[in-house]
N, C-alpha and C positions, 0 to 999 in steps of 0.2 A: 519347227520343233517336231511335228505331226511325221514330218517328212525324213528327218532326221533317226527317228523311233525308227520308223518303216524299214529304211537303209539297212540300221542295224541289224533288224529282227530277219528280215527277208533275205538282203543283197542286194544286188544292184538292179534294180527296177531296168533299165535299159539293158540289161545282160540276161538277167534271170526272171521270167513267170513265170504262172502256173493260173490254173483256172480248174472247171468243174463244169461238167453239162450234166444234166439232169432230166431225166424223161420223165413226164408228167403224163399218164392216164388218165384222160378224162371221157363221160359217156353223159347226152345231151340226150335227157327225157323227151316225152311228148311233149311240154309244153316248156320248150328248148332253155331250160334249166341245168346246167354244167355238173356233173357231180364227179368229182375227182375218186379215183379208183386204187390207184398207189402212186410215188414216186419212187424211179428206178435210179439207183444212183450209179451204175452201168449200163444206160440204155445200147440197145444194138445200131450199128449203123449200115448194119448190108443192105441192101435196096433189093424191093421184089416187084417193084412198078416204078413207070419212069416219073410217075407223081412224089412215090417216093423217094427217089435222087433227089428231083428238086429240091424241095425240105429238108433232108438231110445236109447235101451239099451247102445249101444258104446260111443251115445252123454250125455250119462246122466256118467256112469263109468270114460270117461274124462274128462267132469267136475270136478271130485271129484279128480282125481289126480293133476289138474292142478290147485285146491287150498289146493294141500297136504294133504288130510284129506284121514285118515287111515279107509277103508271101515270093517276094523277086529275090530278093538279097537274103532271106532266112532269117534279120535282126528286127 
């Protein structure tokens, strides 16, 4: 039924997704305590360090497999 709704409201799950990345600011006190700064809901992805590709590239390759879509064939 759950899947059915989906179909309707969405499309064809196999044909059409969509997703959301979200940049999360976060800064780690002296006594390594996280305290979140903003979220960006357009974070950037140009890279100015090749640590930064890493990271980038891995969040962006994850995405795609965690809405199934085949980075060879494009579906």
């Amino acid at each position: 039924m759950l899947q059915a709704n989906n179909k309707r409201e969405f499309g064809d799950f196999k044909r059409d997704r969509c997703f959301e990345i979200l940049g999360f600011d976060v800064i780690i006190d002296d006594k390594y305590k996280p305290w979140l700064l903003e979220i960006n809901f357009m974070p950037a992805f140009h890279c100015a360090s090749p640590v930064d590709k890493i990271i980038k590239s891995g969040v962006i390759i994850e995405s795609f497999h965690l809405t199934n879509i085949d980075l060879e064939t494009k579906e």
